[in-house]
Each structure stands twice: as structure tokens, then as C-alpha cells.
DOTIDREN-697924 format. One line per 10 residues: number of its first residue (from 0); their letters; for each residue y, x, z of N, C-alpha, C. Coordinates in steps of 0.1 Angstrom, whole numbers, padded with zeros to 4 digits, always signed. Each point is the difference from the previous one (the first is absolute). Example, Ala and Ser with C-alpha at 12.3 -4.5 7.8 and 13.67 -1.06 7.14 Angstrom:
2
0	AS	-0057 +0132 +0078 +0012 -0009 +0000 +0012 +0009 +0000  +0011 -0004 -0007 +0011 +0009 +0000 +0011 -0008 +0008
***
This chain:
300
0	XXXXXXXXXX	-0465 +0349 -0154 +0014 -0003 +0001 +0003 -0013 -0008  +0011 -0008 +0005 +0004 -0011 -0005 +0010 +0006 -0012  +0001 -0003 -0009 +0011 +0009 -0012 +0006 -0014 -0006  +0014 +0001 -0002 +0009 -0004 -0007 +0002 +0001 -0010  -0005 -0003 -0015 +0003 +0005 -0011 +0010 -0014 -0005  +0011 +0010 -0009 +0007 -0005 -0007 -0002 +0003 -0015  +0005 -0006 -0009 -0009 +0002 -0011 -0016 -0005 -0005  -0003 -0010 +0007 -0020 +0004 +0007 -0002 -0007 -0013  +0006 -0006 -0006 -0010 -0010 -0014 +0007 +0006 -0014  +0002 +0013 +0002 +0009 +0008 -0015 -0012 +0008 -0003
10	XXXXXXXXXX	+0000 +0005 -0010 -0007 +0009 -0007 -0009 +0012 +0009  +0011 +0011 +0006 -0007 +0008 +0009 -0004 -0009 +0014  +0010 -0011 +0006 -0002 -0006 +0013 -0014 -0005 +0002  -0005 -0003 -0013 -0018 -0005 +0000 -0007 +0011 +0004  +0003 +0007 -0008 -0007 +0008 +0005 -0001 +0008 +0012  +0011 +0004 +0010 -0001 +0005 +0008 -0005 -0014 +0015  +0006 -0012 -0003 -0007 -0010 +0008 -0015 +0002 -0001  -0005 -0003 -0008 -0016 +0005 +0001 -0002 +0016 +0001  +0001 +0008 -0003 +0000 +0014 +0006 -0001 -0001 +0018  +0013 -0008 +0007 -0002 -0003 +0013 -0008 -0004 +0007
20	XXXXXXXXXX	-0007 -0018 -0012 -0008 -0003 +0010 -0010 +0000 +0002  -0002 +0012 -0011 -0016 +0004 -0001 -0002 +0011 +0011  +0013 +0005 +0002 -0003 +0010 +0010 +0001 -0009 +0015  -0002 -0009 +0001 +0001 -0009 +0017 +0012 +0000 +0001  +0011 +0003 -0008 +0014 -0006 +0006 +0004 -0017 -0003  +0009 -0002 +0005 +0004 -0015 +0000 +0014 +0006 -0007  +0006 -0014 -0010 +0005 +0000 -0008 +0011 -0014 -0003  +0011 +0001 +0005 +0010 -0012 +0001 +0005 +0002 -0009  +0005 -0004 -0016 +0002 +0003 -0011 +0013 -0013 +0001  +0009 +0006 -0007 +0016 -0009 -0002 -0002 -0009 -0014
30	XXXXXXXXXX	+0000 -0011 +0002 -0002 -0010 -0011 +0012 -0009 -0002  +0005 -0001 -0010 +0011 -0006 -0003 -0002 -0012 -0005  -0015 -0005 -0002 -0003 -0015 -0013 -0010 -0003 +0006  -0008 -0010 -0001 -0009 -0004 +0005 -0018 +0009 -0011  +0007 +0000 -0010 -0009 +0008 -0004 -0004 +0016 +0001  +0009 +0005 +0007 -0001 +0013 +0009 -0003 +0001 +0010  -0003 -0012 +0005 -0003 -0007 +0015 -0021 -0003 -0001  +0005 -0004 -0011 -0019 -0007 -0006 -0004 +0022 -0005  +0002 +0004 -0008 -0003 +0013 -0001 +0000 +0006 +0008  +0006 +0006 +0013 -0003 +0007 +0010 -0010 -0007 +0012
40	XXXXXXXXXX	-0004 -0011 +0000 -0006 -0008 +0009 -0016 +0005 -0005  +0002 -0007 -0018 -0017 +0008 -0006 -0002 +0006 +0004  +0005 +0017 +0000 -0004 +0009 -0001 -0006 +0005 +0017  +0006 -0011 +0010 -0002 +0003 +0014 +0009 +0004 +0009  +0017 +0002 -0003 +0011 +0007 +0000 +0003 -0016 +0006  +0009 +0004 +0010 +0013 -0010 +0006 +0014 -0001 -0009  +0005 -0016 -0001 +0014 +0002 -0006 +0010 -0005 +0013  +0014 +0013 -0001 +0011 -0004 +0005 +0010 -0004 -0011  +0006 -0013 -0004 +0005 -0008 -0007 +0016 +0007 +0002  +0005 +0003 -0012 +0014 +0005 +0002 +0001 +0007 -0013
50	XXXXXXXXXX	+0013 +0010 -0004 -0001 +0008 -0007 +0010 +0013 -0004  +0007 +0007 -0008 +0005 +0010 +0005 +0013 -0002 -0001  +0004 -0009 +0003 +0012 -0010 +0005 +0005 -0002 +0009  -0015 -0004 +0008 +0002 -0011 +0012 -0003 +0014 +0012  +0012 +0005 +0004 -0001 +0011 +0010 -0005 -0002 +0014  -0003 -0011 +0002 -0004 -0007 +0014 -0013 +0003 -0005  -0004 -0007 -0010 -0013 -0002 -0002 -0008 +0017 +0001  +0006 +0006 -0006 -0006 +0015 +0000 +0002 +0008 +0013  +0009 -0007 +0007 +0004 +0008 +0013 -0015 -0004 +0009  -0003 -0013 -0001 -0010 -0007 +0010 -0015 +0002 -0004
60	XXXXXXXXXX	-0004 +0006 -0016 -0013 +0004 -0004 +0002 +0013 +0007  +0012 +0007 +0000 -0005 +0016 +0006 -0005 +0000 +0013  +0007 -0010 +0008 +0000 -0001 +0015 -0014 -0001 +0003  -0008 -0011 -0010 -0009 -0006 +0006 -0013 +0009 -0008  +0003 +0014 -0001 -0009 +0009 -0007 -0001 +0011 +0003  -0009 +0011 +0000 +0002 +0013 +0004 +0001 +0008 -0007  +0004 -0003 -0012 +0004 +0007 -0010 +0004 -0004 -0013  +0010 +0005 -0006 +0006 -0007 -0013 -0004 +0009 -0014  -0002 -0006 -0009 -0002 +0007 -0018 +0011 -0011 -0001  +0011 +0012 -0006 +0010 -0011 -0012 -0005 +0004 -0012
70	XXXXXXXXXX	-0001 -0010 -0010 -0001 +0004 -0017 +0004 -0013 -0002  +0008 -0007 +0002 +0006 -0007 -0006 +0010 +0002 -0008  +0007 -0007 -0012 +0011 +0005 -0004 +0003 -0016 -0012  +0012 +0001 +0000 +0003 -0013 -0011 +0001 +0006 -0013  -0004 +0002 -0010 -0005 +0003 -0014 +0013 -0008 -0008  +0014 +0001 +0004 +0010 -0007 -0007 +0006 +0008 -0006  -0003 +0004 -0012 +0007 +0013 -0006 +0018 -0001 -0005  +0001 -0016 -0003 +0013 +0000 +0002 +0006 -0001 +0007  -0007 +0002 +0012 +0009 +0004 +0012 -0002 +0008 +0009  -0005 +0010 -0008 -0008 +0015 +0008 +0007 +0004 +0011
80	XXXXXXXXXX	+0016 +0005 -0004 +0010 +0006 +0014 -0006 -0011 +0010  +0002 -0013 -0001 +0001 -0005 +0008 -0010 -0001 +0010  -0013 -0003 -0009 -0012 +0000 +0005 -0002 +0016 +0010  +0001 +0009 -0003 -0001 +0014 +0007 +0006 +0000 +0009  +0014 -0007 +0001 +0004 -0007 +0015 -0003 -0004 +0010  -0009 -0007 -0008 -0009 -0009 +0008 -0010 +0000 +0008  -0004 +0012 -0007 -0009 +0005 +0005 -0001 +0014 +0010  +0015 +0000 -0002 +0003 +0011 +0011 +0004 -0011 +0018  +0003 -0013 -0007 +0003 -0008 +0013 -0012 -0005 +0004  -0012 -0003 -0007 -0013 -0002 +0005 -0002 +0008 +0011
90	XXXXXXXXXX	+0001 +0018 -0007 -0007 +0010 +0010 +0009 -0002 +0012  +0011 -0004 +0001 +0008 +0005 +0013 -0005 -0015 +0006  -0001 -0011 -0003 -0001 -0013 +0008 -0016 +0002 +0005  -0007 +0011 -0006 -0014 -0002 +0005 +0002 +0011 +0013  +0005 +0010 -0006 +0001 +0013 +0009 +0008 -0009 +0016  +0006 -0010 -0004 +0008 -0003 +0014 -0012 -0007 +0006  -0010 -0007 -0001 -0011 -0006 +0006 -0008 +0011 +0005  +0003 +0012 -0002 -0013 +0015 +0004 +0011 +0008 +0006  +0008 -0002 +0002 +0009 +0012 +0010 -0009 -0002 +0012  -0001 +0011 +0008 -0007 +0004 +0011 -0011 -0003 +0001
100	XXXXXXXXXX	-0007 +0000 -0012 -0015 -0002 +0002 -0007 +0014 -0012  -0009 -0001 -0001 -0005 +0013 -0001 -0008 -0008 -0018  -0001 -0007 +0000 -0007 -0012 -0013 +0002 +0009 -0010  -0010 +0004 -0010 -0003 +0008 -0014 +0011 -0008 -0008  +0010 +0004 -0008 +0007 -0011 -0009 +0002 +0009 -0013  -0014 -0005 -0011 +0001 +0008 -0012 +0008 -0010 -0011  +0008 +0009 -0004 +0012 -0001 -0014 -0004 +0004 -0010  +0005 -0014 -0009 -0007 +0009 -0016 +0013 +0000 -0008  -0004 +0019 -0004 +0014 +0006 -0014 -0011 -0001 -0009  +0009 +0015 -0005 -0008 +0004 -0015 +0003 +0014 -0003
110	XXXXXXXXXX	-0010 +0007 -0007 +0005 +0016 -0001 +0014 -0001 -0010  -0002 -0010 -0010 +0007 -0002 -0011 +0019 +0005 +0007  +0003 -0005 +0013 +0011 +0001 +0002 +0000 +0020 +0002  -0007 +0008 -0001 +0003 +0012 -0002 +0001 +0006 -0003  -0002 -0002 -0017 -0001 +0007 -0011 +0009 +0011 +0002  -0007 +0012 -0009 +0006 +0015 +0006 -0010 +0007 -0010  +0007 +0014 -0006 -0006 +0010 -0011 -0010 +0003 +0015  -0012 +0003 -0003 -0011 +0003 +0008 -0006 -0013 +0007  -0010 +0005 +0008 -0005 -0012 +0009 +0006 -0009 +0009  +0000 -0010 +0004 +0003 -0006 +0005 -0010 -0002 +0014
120	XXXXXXXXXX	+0006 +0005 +0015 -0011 +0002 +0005 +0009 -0013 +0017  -0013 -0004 +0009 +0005 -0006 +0015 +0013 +0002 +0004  +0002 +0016 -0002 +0012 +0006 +0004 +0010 -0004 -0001  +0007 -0005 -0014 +0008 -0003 -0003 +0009 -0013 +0005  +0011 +0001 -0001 +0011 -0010 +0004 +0010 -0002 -0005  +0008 -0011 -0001 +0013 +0001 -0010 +0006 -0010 +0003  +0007 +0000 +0011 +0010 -0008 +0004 +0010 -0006 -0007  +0007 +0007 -0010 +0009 +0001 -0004 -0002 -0004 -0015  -0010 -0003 -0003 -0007 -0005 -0013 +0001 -0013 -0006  +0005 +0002 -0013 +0008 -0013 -0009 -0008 -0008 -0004
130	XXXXXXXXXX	-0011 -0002 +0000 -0008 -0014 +0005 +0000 -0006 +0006  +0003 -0015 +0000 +0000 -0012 +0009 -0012 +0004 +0005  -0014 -0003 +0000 -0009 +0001 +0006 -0003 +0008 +0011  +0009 +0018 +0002 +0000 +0000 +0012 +0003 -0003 +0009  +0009 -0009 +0002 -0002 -0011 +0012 -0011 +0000 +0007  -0008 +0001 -0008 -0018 -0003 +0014 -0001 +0014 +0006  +0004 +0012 -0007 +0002 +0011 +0006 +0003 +0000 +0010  +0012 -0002 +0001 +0011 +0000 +0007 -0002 -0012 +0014  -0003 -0009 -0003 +0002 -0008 +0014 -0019 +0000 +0000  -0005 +0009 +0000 -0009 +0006 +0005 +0003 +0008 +0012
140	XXXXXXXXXX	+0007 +0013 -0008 +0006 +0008 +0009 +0010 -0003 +0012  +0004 -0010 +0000 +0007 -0011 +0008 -0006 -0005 +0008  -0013 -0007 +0000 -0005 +0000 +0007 -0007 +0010 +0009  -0005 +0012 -0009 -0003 +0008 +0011 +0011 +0006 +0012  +0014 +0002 -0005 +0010 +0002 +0006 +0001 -0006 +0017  -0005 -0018 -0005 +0000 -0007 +0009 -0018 -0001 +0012  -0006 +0011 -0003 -0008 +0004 +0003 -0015 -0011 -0002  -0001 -0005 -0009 -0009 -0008 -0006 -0009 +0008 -0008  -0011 -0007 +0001 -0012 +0009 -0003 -0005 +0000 -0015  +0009 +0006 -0009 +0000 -0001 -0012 -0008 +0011 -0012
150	XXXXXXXXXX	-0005 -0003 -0008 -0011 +0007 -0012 +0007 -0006 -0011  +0005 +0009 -0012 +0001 -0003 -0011 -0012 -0002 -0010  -0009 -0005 -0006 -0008 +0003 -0009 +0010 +0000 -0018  +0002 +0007 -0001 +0006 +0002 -0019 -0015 -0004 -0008  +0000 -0013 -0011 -0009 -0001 -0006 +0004 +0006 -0012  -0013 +0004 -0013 +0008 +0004 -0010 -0001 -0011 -0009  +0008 +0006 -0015 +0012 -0012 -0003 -0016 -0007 -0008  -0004 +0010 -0006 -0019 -0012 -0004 -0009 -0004 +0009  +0000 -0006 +0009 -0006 -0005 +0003 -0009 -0008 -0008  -0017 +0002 +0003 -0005 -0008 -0013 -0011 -0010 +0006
160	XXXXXXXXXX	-0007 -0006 -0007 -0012 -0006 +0005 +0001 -0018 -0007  -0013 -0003 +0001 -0001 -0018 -0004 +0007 -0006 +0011  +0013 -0006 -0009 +0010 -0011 +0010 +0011 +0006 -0003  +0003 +0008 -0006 +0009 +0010 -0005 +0011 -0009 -0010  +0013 -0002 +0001 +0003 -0020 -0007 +0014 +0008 -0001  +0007 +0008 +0006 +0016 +0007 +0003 +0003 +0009 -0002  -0013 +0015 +0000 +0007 +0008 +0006 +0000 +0008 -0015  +0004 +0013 +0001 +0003 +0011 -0005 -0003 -0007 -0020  -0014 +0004 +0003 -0019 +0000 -0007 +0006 -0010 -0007  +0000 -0010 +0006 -0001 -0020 -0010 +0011 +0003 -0009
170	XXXXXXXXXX	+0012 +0005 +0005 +0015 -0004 -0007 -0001 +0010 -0011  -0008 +0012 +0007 -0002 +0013 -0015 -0008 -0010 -0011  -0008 -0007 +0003 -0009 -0003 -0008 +0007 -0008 -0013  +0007 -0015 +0011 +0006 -0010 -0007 +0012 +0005 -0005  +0007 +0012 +0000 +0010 +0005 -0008 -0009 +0003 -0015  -0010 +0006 +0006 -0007 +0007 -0018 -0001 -0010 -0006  -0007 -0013 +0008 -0004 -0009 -0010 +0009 -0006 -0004  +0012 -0005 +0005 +0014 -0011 -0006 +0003 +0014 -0013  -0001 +0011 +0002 +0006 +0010 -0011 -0009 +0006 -0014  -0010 -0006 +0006 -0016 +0003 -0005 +0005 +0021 -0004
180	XXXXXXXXXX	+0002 +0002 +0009 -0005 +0018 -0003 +0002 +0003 +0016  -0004 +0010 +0001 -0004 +0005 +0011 +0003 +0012 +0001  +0016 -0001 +0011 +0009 +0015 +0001 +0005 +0008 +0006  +0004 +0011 +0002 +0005 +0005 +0009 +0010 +0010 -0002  +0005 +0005 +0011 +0017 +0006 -0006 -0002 +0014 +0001  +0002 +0008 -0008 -0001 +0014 -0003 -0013 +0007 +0002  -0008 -0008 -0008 -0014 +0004 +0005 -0010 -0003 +0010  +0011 -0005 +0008 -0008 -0008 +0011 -0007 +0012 +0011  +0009 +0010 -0001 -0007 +0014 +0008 +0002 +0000 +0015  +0013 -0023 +0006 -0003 +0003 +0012 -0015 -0007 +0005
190	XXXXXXXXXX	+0004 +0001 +0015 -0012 -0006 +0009 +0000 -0008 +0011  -0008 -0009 -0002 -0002 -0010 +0007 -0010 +0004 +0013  -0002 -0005 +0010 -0006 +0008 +0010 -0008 -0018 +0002  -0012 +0001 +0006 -0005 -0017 +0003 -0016 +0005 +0010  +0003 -0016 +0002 -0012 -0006 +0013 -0010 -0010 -0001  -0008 +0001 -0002 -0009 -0017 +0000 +0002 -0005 +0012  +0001 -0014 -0003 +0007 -0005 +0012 -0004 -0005 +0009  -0016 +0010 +0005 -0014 -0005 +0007 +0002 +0013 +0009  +0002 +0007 -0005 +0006 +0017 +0003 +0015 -0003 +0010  +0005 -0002 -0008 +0015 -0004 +0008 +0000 -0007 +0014
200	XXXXXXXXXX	-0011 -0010 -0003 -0001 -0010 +0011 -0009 +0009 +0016  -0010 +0005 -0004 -0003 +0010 +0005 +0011 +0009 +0010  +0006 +0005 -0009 +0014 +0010 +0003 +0004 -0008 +0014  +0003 -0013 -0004 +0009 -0007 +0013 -0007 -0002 +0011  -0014 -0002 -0002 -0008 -0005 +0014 +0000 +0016 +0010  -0005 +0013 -0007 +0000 +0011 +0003 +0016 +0005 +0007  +0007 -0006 -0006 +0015 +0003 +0009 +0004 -0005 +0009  -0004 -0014 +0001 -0003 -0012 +0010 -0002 +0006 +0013  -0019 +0006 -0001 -0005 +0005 +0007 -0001 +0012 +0006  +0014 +0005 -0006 -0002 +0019 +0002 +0015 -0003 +0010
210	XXXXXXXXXX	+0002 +0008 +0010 +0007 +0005 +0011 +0009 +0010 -0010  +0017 -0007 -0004 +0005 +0009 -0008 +0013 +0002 +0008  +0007 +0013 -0006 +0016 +0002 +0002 +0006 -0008 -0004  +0015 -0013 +0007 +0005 -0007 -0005 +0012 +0008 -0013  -0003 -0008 -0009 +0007 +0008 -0015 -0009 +0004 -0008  -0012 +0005 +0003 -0010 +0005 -0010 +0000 -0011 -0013  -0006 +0011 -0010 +0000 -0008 -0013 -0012 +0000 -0005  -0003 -0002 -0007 -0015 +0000 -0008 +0004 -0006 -0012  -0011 +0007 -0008 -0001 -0001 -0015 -0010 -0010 -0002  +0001 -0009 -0006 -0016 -0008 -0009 +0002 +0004 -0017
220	XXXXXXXXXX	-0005 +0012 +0000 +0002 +0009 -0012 -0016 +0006 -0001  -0009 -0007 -0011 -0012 +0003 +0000 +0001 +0013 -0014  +0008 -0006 -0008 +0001 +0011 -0016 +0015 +0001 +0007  +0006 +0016 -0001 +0011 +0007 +0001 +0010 -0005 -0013  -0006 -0002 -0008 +0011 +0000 -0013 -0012 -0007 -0013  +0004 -0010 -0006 -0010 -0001 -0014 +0013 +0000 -0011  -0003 +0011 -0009 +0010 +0000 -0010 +0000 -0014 -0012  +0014 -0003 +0002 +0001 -0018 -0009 -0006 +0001 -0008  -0002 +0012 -0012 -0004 -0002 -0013 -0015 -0005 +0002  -0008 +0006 +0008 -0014 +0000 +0005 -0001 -0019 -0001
230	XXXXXXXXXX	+0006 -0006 +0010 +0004 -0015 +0003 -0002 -0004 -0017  +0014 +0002 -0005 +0006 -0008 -0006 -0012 +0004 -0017  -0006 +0014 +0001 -0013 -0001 -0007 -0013 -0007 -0002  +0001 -0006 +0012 -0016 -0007 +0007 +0005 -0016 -0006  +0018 -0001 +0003 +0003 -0015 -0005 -0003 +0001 -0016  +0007 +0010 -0003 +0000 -0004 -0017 -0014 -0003 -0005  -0013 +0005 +0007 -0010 +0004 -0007 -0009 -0017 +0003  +0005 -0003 +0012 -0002 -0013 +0006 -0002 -0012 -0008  +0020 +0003 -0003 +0005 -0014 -0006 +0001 +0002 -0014  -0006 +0008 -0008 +0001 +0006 -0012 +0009 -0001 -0010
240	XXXXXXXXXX	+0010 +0007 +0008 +0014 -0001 -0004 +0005 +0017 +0000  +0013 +0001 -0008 +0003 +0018 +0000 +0007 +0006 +0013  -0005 +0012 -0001 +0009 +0005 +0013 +0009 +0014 -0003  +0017 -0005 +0009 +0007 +0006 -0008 +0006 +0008 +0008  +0010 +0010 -0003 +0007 +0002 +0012 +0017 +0001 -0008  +0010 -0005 +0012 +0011 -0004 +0000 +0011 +0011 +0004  +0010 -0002 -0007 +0008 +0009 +0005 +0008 -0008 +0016  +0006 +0005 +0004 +0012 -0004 +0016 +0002 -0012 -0007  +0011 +0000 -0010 +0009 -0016 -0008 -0008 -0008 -0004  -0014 +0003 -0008 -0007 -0007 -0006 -0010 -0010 +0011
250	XXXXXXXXXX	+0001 +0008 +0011 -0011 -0005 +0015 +0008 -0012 +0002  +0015 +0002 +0004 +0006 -0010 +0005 +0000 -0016 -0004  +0001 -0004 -0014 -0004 -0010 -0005 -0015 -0001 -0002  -0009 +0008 -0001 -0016 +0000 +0004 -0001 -0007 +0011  +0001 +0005 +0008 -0003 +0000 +0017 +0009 -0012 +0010  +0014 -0002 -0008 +0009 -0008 +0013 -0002 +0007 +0017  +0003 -0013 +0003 -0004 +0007 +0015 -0004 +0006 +0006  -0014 +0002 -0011 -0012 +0007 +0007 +0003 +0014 -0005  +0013 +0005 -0007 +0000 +0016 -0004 -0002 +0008 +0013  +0003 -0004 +0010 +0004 +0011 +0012 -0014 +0005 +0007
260	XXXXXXXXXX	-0010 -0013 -0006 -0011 +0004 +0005 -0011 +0009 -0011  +0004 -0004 -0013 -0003 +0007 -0011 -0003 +0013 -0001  +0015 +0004 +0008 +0000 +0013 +0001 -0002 +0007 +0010  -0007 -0005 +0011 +0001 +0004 +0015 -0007 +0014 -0001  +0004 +0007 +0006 -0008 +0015 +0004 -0001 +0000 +0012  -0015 -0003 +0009 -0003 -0002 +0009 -0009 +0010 +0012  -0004 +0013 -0010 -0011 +0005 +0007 -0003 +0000 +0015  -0008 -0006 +0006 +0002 -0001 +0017 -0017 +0008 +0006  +0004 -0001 +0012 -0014 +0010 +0007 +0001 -0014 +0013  -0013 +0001 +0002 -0002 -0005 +0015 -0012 +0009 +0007
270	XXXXXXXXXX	+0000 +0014 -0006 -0003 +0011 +0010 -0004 -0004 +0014  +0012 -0004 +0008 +0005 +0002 +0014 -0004 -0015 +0006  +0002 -0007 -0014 -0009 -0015 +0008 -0015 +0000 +0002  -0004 +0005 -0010 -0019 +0001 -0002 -0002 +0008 +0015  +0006 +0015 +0001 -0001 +0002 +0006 +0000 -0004 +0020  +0010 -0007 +0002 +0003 -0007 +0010 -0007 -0013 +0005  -0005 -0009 -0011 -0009 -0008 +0004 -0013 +0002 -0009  -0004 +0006 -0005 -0010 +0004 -0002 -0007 -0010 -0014  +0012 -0002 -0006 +0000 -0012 -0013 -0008 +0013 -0014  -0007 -0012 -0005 -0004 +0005 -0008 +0000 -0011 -0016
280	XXXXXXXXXX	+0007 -0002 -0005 -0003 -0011 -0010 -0013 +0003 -0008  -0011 -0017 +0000 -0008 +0006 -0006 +0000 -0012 -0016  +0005 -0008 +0003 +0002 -0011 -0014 +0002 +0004 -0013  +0003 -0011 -0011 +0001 +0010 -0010 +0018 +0001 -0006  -0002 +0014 -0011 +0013 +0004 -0003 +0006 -0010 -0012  +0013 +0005 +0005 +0007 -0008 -0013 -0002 -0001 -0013  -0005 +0014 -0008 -0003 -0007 -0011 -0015 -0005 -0006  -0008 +0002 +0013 -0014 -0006 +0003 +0002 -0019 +0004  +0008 +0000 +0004 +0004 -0015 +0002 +0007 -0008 -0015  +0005 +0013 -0006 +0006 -0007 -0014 -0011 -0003 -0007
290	XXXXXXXXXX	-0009 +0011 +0004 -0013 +0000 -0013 -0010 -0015 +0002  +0002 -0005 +0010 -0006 -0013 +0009 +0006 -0013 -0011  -0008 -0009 +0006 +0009 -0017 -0011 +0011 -0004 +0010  +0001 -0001 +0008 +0012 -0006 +0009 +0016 -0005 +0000  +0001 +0020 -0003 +0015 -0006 -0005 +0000 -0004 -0019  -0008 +0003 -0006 +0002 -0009 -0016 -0008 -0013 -0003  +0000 -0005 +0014 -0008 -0018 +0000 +0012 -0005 -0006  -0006 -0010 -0006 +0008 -0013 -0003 +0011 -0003 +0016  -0001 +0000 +0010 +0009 -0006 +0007 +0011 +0011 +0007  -0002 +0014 -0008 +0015 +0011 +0000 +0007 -0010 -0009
***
């Protein structure tokens, strides 16, 4: 298949670009700079020049593809609402290029938008949910409405692995260190659920390739839940610094921004995804990855 990826020169987007073209697929990747243009060219991958702006541009990579991966997303945290917008107008300007055609068109969430006392499993949905970010939910489901041939993949909120510069992992890290202790909020008894992002990538090509119900979800959930203290133990012991735990008030000036993720209770299952495509992650775990030099090089 010819595949459209958006996102193709981000963190996970490398990796599922090569995941593809190792498997014989062809790979038109959305480049916005000339140097996302030279990156995707190396690797063997085609660039379509545009970006998640230029709605023409994204309308005419789907056309000219048989299949679309979005993981793109703008990382502007001061302007998150807006960005989630945005990304809900991405899904509908791509979805209008695939009306009446049958074209695989995988969307990337997150389990994170589920959180719930218990598991967090495919099943779930929440329309009505006070996060900006479901938006991708949602004009997912919009598109399926519009009878477009749509897959949600939910990644979890750790995603890990070398190249790892944004997500979850890095920012826990560079909080301990700007604080020099290493903490967490009431013991840290929640959980983080995560993916190596070679695993994840995997996930996508296998969904790609699998004949699904439009709306289906899938998990890239390799560990169901890793409890924070576990994490934020491996950091202290790392960066040889104390590790503490925080009350609710005390987190908030700890943490800033990042409290909401501090405290995330995540436990998720992809039961029903392993099962359905036949995924098995075999890379290594999150705090097997901590135990690695990667993320405590000099250039975290």
C-alpha cells in the first residue's frame, strides 16, 4: 500500500515510517521544512510538502494514497484548546478526501483521555468529556458517521524508547532534576500504563493491514499500569537525588502543569487489541528502559 503518514518525522512517526517500509509498503510522509523533506527521503519514504494547516495539502496526500496514519499533532501547550481544534479540523478535511472510498484511515488518541476507577478498556467512549483532546474522539466518530473508513489507535500516555525528547518520561525526569528530588503525590499508588515505541509502531502497520469495523479502537498498551512511585524510584536512584512523596497542595507548586499528569490513574488493557491483530509487544519495558543510559545522557 501507498500510506500517508502525518506526523512521519515525530518521535513515534519514525518509527512507524520504517515499520512500513520494511514491510514492502510505500510511504508519502507530510514534511513541513526542508529538513523533514531530507529525513524522510534517507530513510526511503516520499515527501508531500505541506502541513497541519494547509488543508489542501492534506486533502491531496490522502487522495494520492491508499491509506492514511495521522499522528501528527502541534505540541503548543499554550495553546492546547486550540491546537485539539485543530486537530479535530485536520480529521474532518482528511476524512472529506476518503468519503466513498473504502481507504484504512488510522487516528491517534490516548487511553489517558479515559481515566476511570477500574480498567480502562477499547470499549469505552466519552463524548461528553471535558478534555479538549477529545476532539480526535469525536471527529473520528464523525467521520465514521460519514461512512469513512476509520480506526482509532489510543497510545499510552509513556510512550518510551531512544528519541524520547517530549513525552511523558523526559518532562518526569527534567522536573526531578530542576527540583533535584524525585516525587510523587500521595505515594504515587497511581499508574501509568506505556509502550516502546517499536511496539507501538508495530501496532499501526498491523491495523493498517487488518480488515477492521469502521470505529474500532485499539490499545498500544504493552504494561497495563506501572505504579509512579516504581518510575519516580528508578529516577531518584538514577539522578542521586531524594525521593519524596507530596501531598494534593504541595504537588501543585512541585509539578506546575505537569500536576494532572502527576497524578494520572491510568490502568488500561489492550486484551481485545492483542487479541484482534494478533500483537504481541516484544521490546523492552519502561523501567528496563530507565535502567538503560538514554534517557540520563547528557543530551536529556
Amino acid at each position: 500500500m501507498k500510506v500517508f503518514v502525518t506526523g512521519a518525522t515525530g518521535f513515534v512517526g519514525t518509527a512507524v515510517v520504517q515499520e512500513l517500509l520494511e514491510a514492502g509498503h510505500e510511504v508519502l510522509g507530510l514534511a513541513r521544512s526542508e529538513e523533514s523533506v531530507k529525513k524522510l527521503v534517507e530513510v526511503g519514504a516520499k515527501a508531500h510538502r505541506g502541513d497541519l494547516t494547509d488543508f489542501e495539502s492534506l486533502k491531496s496526500g490522502a487522495r494520492l494514497s491508499d491509506a492514511v496514519i495521522h499522528l501528527g499533532f502541534v505540541h503548543d501547550f499554550g495553546r492546547f484548546n486550540e491546537m485539539c481544534m485543530l486537530d479535530g479540523e485536520v480529521i474532518r478535511a482528511i476524512g472529506d478526501a476518503l468519503i466513498g472510498t473504502e481507504k484504512p484511515f488510522l487516528i491517534t488518541s490516548g487511553t489517558a483521555l479515559f481515566s476511570k476507577d477500574g480498567i480502562t478498556t477499547e470499549k469505552d467512549r466519552s463524548v461528553n468529556h471535558p478534555h479538549p483532546r477529545i476532539a480526535t474522539e469525536n471527529a473520528a466518530d464523525d467521520q465514521v458517521a460519514r461512512g469513512v473508513n476509520v480506526a482509532v489507535i489510543r497510545l499510552s500516555p509513556a510512550v518510551h524508547g531512544e528519541g524520547d525528547k517530549i513525552g511523558f518520561v523526559p518532562l518526569f525526569i527534567k522536573i526531578a532534576k530542576e527540583k533535584g528530588v524525585s516525587a510523587v503525590i500521595n505515594d504515587g499508588i497511581n499508574h501509568w500504563p506505556a509502550v516502546h515505541r517499536l511496539d507501538a509502531a508495530k501496532l499501526y502497520r498491523l491495523a493498517l493491514e487488518k480488515s477492521f469495523e469502521k470505529g474500532t479502537r485499539y490499545h498500544a498498551v504493552a504494561e497495563e499500569g506501572i505504579q509512579l512511585k516504581k518510575v519516580a524510584a528508578e529516577l531518584a536512584e538514577r539522578l542521586r537525588i531524594p525521593l519524596a512523596s507530596l501531598s494534593p497542595q504541595d504537588a501543585e507548586q512541585h509539578f506546575s502543569w505537569f500536576t494532572h499528569f502527576a497524578k494520572l490513574d491510568n490502568l488500561s488493557s489492550s486484551v481485545q487489541t492483542r487479541k484482534a491483530l494478533g500483537w504481541s509487544p516484544v521490546h523492552p519495558t519502561l523501567l528496563e528502559d530507565l535502567k538503560g543510559s538514554y534517557y540520563f545522557s547528557e543530551h536529556q
